[in-house]
SETIDO-70012 format. One record per residue (C-alpha): residue number from 0; residue in one letter; y, x, z. Coordinates in steps of 0.25 Angstrom, whole numbers, plus 2048, in hexadecimal, padded with zeros to 3 digits. Layout:
<num:NUM | residuo:A | v:Y | u:X | w:Z>
...
END
This chain:
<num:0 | residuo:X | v:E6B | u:DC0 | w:D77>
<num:1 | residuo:X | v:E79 | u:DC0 | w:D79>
<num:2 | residuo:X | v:E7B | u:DCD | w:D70>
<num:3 | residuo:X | v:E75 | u:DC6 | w:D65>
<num:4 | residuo:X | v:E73 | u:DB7 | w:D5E>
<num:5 | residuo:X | v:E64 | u:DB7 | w:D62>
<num:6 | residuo:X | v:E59 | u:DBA | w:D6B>
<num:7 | residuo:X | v:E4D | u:DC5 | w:D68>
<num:8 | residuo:X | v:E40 | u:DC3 | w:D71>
<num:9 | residuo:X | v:E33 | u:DCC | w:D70>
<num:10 | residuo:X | v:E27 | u:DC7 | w:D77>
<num:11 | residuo:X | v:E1E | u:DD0 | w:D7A>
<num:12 | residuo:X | v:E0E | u:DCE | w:D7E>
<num:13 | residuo:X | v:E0C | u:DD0 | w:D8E>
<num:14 | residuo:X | v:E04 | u:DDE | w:D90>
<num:15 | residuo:X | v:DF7 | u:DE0 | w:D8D>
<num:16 | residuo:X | v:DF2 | u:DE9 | w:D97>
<num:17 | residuo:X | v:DE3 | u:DEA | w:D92>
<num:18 | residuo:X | v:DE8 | u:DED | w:D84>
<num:19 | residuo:X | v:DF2 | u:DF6 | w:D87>
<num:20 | residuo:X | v:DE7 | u:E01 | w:D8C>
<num:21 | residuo:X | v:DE5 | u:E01 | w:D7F>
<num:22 | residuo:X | v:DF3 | u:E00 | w:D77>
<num:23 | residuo:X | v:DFB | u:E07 | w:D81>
<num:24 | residuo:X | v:E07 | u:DFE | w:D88>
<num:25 | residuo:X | v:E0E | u:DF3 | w:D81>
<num:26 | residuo:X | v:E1D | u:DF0 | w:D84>
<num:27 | residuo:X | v:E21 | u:DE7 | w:D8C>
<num:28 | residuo:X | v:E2D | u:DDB | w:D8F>
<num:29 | residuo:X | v:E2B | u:DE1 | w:D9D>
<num:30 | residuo:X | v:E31 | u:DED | w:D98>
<num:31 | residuo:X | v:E40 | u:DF0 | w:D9B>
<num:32 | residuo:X | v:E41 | u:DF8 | w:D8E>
<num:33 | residuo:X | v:E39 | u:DED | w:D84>
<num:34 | residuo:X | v:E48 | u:DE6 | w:D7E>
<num:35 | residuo:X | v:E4D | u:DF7 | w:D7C>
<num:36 | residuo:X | v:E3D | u:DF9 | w:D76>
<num:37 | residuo:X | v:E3D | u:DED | w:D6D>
<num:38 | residuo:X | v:E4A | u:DEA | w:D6A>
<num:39 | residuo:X | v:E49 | u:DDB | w:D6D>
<num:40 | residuo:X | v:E53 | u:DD6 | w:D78>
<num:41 | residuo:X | v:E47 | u:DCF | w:D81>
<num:42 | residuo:X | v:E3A | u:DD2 | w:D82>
<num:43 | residuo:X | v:E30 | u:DC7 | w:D89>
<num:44 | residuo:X | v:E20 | u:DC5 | w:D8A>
<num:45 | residuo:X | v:E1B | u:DBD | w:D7E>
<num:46 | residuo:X | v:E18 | u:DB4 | w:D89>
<num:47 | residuo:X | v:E26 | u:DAE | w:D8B>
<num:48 | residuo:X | v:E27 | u:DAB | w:D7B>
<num:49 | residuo:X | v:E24 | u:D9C | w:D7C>
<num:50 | residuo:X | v:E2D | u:D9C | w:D88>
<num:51 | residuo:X | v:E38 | u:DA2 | w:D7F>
<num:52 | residuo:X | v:E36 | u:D9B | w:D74>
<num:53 | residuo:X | v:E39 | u:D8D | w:D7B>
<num:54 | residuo:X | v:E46 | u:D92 | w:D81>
<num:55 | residuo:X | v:E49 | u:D96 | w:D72>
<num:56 | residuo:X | v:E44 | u:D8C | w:D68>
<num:57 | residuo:X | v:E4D | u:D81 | w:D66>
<num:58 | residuo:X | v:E47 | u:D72 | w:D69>
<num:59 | residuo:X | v:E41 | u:D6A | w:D61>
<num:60 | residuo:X | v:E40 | u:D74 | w:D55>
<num:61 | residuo:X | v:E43 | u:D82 | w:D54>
<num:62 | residuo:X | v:E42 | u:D8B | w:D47>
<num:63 | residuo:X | v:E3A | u:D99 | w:D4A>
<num:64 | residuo:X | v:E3A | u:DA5 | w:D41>
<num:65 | residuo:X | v:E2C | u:DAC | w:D3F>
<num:66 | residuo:X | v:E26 | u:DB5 | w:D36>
<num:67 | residuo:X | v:E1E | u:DAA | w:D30>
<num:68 | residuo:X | v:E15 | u:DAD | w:D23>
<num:69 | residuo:X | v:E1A | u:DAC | w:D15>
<num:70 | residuo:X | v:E12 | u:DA7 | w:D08>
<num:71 | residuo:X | v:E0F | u:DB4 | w:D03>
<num:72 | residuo:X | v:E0C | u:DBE | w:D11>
<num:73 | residuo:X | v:E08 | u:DBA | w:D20>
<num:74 | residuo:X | v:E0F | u:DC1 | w:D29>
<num:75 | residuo:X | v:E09 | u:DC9 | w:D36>
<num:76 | residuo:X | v:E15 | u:DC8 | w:D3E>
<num:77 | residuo:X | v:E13 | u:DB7 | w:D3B>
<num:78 | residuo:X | v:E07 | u:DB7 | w:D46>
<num:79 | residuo:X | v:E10 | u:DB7 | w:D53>
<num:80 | residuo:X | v:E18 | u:DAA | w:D4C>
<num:81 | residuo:X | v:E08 | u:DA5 | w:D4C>
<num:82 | residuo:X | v:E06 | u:DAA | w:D5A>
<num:83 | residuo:X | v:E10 | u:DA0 | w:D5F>
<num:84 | residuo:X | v:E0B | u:D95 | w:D57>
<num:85 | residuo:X | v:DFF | u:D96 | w:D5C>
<num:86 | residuo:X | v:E04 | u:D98 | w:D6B>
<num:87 | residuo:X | v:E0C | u:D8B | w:D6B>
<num:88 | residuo:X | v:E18 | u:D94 | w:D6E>
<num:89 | residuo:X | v:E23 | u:D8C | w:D66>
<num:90 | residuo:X | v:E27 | u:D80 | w:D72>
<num:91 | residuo:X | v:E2D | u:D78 | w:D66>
<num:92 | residuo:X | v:E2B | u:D74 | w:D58>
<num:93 | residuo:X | v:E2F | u:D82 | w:D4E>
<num:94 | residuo:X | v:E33 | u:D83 | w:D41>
<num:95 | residuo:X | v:E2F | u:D90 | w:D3C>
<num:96 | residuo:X | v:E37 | u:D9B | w:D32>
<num:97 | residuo:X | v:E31 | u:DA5 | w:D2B>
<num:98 | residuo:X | v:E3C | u:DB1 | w:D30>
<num:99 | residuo:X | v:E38 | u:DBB | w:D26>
<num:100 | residuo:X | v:E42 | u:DB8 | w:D1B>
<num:101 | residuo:X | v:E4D | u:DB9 | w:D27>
<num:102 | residuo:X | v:E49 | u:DC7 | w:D29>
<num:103 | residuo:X | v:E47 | u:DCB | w:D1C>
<num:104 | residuo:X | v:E56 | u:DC8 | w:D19>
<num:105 | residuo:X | v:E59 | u:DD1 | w:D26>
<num:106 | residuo:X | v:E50 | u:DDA | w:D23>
<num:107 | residuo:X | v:E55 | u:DDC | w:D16>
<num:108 | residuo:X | v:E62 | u:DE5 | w:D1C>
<num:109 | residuo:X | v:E60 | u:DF1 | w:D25>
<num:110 | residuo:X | v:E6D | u:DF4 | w:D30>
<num:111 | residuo:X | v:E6E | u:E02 | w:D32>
<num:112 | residuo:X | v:E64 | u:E04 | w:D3D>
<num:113 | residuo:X | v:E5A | u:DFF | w:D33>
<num:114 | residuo:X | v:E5E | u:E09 | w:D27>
<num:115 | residuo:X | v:E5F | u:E14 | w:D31>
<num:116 | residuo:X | v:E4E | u:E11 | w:D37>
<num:117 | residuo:X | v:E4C | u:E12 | w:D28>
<num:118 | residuo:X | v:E52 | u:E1E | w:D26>
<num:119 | residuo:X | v:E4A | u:E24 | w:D31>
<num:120 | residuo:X | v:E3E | u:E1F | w:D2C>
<num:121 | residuo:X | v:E40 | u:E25 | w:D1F>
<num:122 | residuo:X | v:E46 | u:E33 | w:D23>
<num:123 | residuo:X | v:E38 | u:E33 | w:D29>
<num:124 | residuo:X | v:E31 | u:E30 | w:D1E>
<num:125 | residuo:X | v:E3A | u:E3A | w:D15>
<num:126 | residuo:X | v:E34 | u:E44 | w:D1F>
<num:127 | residuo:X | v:E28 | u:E40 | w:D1E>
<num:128 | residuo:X | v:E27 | u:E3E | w:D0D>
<num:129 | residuo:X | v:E2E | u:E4C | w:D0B>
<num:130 | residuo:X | v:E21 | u:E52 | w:D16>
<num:131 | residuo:X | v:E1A | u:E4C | w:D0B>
<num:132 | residuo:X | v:E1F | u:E53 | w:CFF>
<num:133 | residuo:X | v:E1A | u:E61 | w:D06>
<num:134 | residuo:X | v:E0E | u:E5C | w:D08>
<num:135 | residuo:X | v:E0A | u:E55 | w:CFB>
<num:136 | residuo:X | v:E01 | u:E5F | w:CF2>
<num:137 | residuo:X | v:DF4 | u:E5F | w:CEC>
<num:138 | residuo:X | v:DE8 | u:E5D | w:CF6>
<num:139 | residuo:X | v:DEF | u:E55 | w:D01>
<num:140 | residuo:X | v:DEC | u:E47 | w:D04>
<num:141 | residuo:X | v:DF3 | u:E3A | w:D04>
<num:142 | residuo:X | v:DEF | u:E38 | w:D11>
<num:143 | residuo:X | v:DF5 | u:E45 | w:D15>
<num:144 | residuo:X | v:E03 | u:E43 | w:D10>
<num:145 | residuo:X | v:E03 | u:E34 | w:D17>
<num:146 | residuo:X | v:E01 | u:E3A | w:D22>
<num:147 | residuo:X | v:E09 | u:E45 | w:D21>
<num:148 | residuo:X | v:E15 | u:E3B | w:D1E>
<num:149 | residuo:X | v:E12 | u:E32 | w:D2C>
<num:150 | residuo:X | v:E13 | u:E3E | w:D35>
<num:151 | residuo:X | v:E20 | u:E41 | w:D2E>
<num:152 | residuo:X | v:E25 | u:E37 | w:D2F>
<num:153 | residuo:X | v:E1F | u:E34 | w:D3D>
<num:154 | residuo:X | v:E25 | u:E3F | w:D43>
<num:155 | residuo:X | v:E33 | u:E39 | w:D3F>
<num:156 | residuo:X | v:E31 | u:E2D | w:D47>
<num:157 | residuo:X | v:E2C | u:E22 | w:D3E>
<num:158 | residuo:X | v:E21 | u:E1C | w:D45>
<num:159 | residuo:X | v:E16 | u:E17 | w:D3B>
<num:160 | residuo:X | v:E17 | u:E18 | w:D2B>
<num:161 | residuo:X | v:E20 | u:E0C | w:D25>
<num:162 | residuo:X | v:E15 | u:E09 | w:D1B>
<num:163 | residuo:X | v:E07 | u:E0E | w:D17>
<num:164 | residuo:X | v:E09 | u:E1C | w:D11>
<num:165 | residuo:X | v:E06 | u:E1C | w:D02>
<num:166 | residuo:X | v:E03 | u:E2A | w:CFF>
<num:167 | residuo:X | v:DFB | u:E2A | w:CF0>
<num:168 | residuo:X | v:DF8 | u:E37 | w:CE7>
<num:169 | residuo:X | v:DF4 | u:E34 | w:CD8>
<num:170 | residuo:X | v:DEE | u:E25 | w:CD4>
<num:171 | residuo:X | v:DF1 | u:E21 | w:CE1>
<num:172 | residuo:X | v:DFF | u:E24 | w:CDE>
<num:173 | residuo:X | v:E00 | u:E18 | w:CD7>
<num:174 | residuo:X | v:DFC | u:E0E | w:CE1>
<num:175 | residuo:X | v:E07 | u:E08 | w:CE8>
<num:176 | residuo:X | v:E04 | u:E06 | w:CF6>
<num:177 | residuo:X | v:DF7 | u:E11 | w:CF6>
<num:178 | residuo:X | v:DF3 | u:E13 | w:D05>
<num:179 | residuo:X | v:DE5 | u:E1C | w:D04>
<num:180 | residuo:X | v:DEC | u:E29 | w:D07>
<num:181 | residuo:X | v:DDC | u:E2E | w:D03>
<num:182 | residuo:X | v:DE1 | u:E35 | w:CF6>
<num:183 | residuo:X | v:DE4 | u:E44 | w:CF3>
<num:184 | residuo:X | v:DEE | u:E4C | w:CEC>
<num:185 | residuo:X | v:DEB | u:E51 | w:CDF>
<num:186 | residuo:X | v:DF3 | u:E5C | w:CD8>
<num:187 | residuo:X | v:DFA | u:E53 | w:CCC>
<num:188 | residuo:X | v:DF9 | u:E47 | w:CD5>
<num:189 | residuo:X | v:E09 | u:E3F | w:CD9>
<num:190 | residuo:X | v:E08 | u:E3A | w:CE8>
<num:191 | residuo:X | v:E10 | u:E2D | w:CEB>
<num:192 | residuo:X | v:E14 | u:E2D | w:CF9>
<num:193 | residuo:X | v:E1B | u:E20 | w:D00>
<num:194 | residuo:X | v:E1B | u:E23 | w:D0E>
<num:195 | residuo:X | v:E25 | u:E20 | w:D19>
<num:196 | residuo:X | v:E27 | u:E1D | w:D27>
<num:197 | residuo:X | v:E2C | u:E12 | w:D32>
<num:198 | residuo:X | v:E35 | u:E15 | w:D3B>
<num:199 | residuo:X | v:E3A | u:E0B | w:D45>
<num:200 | residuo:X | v:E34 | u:E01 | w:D3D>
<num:201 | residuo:X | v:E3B | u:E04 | w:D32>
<num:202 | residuo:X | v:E34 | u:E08 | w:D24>
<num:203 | residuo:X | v:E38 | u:E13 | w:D1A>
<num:204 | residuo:X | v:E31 | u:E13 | w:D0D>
<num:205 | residuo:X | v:E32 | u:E20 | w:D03>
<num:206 | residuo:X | v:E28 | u:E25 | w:CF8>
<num:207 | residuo:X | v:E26 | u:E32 | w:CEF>
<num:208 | residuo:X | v:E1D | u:E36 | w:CE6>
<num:209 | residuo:X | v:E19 | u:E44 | w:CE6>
<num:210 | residuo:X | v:E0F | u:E4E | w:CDC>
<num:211 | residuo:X | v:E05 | u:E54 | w:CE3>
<num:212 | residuo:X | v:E09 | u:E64 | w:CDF>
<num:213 | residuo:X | v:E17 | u:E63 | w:CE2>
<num:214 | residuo:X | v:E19 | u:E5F | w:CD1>
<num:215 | residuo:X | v:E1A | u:E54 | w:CCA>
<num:216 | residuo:X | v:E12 | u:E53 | w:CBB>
<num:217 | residuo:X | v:E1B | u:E4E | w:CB0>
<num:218 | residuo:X | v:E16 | u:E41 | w:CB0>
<num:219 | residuo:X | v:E18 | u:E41 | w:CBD>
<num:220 | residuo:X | v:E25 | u:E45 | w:CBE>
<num:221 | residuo:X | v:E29 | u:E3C | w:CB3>
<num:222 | residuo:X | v:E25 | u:E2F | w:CB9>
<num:223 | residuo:X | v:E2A | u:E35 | w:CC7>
<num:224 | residuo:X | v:E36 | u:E35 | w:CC0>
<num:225 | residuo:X | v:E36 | u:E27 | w:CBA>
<num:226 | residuo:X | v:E33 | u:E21 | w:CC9>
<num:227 | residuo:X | v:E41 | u:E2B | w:CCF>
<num:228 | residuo:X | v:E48 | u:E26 | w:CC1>
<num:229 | residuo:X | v:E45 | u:E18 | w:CC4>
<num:230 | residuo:X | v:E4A | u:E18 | w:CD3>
<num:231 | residuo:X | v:E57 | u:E1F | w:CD0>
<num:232 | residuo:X | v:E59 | u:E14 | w:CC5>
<num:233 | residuo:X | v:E58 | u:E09 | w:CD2>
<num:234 | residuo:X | v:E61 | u:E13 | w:CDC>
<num:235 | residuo:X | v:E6C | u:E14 | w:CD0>
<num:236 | residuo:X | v:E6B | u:E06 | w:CCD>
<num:237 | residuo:X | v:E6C | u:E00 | w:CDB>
<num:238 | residuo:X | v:E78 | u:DF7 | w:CDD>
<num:239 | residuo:X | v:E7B | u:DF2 | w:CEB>
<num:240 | residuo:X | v:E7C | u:DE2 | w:CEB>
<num:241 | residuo:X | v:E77 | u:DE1 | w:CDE>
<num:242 | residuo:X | v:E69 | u:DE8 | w:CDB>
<num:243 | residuo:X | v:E5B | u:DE1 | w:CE3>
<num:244 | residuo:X | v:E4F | u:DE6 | w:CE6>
<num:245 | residuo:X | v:E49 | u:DDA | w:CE1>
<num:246 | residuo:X | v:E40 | u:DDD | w:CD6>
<num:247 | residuo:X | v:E43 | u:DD4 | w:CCC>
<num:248 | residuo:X | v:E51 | u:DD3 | w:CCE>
<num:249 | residuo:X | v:E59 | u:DD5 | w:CC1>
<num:250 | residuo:X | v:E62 | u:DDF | w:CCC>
<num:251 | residuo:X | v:E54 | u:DE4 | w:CD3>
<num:252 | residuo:X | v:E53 | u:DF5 | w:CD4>
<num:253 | residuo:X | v:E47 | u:DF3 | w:CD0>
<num:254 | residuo:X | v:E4A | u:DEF | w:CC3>
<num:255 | residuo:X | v:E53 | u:DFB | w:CC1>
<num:256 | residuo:X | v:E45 | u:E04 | w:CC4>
<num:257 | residuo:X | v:E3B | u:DFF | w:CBC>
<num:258 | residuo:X | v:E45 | u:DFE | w:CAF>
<num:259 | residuo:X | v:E45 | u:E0E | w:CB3>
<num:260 | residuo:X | v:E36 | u:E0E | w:CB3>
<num:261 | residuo:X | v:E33 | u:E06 | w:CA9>
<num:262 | residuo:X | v:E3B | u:E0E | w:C9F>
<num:263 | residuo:X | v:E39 | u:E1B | w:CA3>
<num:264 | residuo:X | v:E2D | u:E22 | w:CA1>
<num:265 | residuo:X | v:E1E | u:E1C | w:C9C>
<num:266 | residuo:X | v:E10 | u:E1C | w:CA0>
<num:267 | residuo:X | v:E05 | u:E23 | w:C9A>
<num:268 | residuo:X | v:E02 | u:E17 | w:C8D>
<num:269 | residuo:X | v:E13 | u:E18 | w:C8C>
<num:270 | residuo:X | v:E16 | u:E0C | w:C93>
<num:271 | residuo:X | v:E21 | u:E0A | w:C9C>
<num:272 | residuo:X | v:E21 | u:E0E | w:CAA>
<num:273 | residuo:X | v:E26 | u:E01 | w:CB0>
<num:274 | residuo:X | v:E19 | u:DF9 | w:CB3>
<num:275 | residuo:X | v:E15 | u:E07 | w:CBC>
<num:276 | residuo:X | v:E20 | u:E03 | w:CC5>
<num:277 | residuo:X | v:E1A | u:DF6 | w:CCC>
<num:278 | residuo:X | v:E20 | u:DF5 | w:CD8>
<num:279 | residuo:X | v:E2E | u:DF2 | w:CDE>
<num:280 | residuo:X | v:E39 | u:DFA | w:CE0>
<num:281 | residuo:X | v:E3F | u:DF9 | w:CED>
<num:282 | residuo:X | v:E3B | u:DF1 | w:CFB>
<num:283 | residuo:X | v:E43 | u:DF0 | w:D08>
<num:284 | residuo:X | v:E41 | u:DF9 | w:D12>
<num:285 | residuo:X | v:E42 | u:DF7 | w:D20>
<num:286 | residuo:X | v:E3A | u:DF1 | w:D2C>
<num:287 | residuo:X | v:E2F | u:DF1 | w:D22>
<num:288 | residuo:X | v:E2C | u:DFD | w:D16>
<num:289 | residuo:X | v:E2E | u:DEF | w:D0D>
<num:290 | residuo:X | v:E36 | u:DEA | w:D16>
<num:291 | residuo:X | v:E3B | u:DDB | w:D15>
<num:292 | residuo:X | v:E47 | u:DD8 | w:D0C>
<num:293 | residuo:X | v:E4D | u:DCE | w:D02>
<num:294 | residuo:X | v:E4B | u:DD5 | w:CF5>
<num:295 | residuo:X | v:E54 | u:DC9 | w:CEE>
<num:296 | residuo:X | v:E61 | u:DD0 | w:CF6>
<num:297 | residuo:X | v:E6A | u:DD9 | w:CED>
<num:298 | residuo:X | v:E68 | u:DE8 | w:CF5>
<num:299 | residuo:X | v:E74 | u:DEC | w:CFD>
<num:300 | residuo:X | v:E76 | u:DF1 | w:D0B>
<num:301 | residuo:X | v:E6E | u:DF2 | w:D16>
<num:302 | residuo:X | v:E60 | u:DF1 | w:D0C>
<num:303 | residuo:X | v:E58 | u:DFB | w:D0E>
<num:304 | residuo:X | v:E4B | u:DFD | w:D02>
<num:305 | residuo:X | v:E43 | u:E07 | w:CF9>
<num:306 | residuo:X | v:E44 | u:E0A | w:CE9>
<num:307 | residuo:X | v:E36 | u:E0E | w:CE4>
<num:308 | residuo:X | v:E33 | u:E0F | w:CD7>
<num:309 | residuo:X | v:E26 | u:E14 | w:CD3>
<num:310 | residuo:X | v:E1D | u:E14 | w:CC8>
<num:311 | residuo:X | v:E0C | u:E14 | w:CC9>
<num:312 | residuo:X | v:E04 | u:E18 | w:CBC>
<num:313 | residuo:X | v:DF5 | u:E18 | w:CC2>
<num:314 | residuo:X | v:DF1 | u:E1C | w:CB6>
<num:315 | residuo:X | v:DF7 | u:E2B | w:CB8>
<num:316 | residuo:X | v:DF6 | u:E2B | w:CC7>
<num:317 | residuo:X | v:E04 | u:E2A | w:CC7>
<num:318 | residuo:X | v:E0D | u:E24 | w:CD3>
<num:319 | residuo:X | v:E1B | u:E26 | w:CD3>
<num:320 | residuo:X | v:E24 | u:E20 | w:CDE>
<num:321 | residuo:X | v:E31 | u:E24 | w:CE5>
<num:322 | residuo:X | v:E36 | u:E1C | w:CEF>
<num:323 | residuo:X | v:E43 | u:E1D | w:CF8>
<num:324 | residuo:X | v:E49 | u:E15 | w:D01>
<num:325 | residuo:X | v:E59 | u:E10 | w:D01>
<num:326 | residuo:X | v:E63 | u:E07 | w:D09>
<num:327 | residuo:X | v:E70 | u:E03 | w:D04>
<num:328 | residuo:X | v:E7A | u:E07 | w:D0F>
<num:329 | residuo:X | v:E86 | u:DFE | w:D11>
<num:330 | residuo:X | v:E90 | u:E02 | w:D05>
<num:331 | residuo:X | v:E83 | u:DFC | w:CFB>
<num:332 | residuo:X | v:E7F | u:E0B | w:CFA>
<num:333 | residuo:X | v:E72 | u:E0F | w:CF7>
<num:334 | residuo:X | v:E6C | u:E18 | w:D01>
<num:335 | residuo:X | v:E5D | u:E20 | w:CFE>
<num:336 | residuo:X | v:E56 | u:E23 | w:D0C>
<num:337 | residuo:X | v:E4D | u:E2D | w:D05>
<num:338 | residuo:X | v:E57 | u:E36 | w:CFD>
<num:339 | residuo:X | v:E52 | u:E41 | w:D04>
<num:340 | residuo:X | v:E46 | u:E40 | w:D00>
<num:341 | residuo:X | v:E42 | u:E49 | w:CF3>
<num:342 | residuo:X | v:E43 | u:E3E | w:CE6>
<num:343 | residuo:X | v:E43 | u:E44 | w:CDB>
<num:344 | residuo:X | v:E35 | u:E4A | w:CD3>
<num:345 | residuo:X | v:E3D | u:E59 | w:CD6>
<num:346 | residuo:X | v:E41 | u:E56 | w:CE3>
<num:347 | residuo:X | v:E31 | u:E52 | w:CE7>
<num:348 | residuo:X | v:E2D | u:E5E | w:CE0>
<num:349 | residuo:X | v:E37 | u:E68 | w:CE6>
<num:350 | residuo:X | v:E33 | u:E61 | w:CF4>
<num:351 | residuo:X | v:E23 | u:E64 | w:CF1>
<num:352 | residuo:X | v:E24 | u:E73 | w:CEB>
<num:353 | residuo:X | v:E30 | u:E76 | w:CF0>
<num:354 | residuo:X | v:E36 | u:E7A | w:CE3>
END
C-alpha cells in the first residue's frame, strides 16, 4: 500500500454452491464492493494464499505472527495458523510469534471511532435497561425481562447481545455469571440485571439491581447503598496517570472499593462485608465485553473500562451490583457512559413507581 506502511489481505473460500442453498450467498473476491464491505484493501480466493505468501516471506527465514495458544487458554482463532501447517503453505522455514500481547497493547487504547461504537452500544442498552425497570414486578420472569432487554436494544441497532444476559431474582442473585433465566419474581425478592448489547462489534456492559415491587426493604437498601458508597469512593479517587486497574496494585481502584466495603456495613453474624465482594472491579471494554488490555498500565486517555462493585450474601438471597462504564477523554477526565442511567436506590425507585 502506498497509503500505508503495510499490506492487509483477506482470502476468502471459493463459493460453495451446494451449501449455499442452504446458508444463503457468501461474499465474494469477485465482488466489486468486498474491499468497501470488508474494510481490507485486497480481497483474494483462499487459493492464491501460498502464492502470496512466497512473494512475501523473506528467504531463507521469515518470522510470522499468529494467534498461537498460550499455557493457560487455546485459542479458536489459532486453527487457520494450523490450517496452514498442515497444508505445507509456508515455502520457507518460519519462525512463529504469538501476536496476542501485540494487540493487547493496541487494544488497550480506543481512537474516537472506537469510544463512539461504544457509546452506541451502550445508549442501546441504556434503552433497553431503563424498558426493564417498567417491566420489573412481582410475577414476571427472568426470561421475560431478558428478552424484553434484546429487542430493545435490537431495535437500536446492536446486532446480537455483547455477552450472555444474567438476569437473576433472589438466590440467584448471588451468582455471578447466572444464565438460567427459569426463575420468577417474588415480591421482597432484588433482581440483578447485567445485560448489554454489541454494536459494530463493539461491547457495552452495564448492570442494576432492582426490587421486585418498585421498593427496596431496609436491608436492602442498606447494602444497595454500601455497593453505590463503594463505587463513588473509586470514581472520587481516580487519578489519571496514576491509579490502575490492576488488583493488587498498591494504586489499584479496586483497593479504594473494597476498603469502602469492608468497613462499611456487616453481615448477619457481624462480620465485615469485604469477603462478600469476590470479584474484581474493573475490566476493559471494547472488541470484547472483557476486552483485551494491559492491567499493569496506569489508566489514562484513550482506556475505555467498567467499575463494578458488588456485594453477594447467599445466605439472605441477596445480590447487589452496579456497574457503569467510563473512558477517560483526552484532558485525563473521567467520562461515565451511563450517567443517564438511574443510579441511585431513589432514582431506581422513582423509575419503577413513578414517585
Amino acid at each position: 500500500s502506498t497509503a500505508r506502511p503495510y499490506t492487509e489481505i483477506l482470502f476468502l473460500p471459493a463459493h460453495n454452491p451446494s451449501q449455499e442453498k442452504w446458508t444463503g450467498p457468501k461474499l465474494g473476491p469477485e465482488n466489486p464492493d468486498a474491499p468497501n464491505i470488508t474494510g481490507f484493501e485486497r480481497v483474494e480466493l483462499l487459493d492464491k494464499l501460498r502464492d502470496e505468501l512466497v512473494r512475501l516471506l523473506p528467504q531463507p527465514r521469515a518470522t510470522v505472527y499468529g494467534d498461537l495458544p498460550s499455557f493457560d487458554k487455546a485459542s479458536a482463532s489459532a486453527e487457520p495458523l494450523n490450517w496452514l501447517r498442515r497444508a505445507n503453505a509456508f515455502p520457507t522455514s518460519v519462525s512463529f510469534q504469538d501476536v496476542k500481547p501485540l494487540l493487547a497493547s493496541l487494544r488497550t487504547f480506543k481512537d474516537s471511532g472506537e469510544i463512539e461504537r461504544i457509546r452506541k452500544a451502550t445508549d442501546a442498552s441504556i434503552a433497553a435497561h431503563i424498558a426493564a425497570l417498567h417491566a420489573v414486578k412481582a410475577g414476571i420472569t427472568e426470561r421475560e425481562i431478558s428478552a424484553l432487554m434484546q429487542y430493545e436494544w435490537g431495535k437500536r441497532g446492536c446486532e446480537r447481545p455483547a455477552y450472555a444476559p444474567i438476569v437473576g431474582a433472589s438466590f440467584n442473585s448471588t451468582v455471578l455469571h447466572y444464565s438460567n433465566d427459569s426463575g420468577t419474581l417474588n415480591a421482597g425478592d432484588v433482581l440483578v440485571i447485567d445485560a448489554a448489547g454489541e454494536y459494530s462489534m463493539y461491547a457495552s456492559d452495564i448492570t442494576r439491581t432492582l426490587p421486585a415491587t418498585g421498593k427496596f426493604s431496609a436491608r436492602q437498601r442498606e447494602i444497595y447503598d454500601v455497593v453505590l458508597g463503594a463505587q463513588r469512593a473509586a470514581i472520587a479517587g481516580f487519578q489519571p496517570g496514576k491509579s490502575t486497574l490492576k488488583r493488587d496494585d498498591p494504586n489499584s481502584l479496586y483497593k479504594v472499593a473494597y476498603e469502602y466495603i469492608n468497613s462499611h456495613g456487616k453481615d448477619l453474624h457481624g462480620d465485615a462485608l469485604g469477603k462478600y465482594f469476590f470479584h474484581g472491579l474493573s475490566h476493559y471494554v471494547g472488541l470484547n465485553v472483557h476486552d483485551e488490555g494491559d492491567y499493569n498500565l496506569p489508566v489514562g486517555p484513550g482506556m475505555v473500562f467498567t467499575i463494578e462493585p458488588g456485594i453477594y450474601i447467599p445466605e439472605e438471597k441477596l445480590g447487589v451490583r452496579i456497574e457503569d462504564i467510563f473512558y477517560v477523554d483526552k484532558d485525563g477526565k473521567l467520562i461515565n457512559l451511563t450517567a443517564v442511567l438511574p443510579h441511585t436506590a431513589e432514582e431506581v425507585e422513582r423509575a419503577m413507581t413513578g414517585k
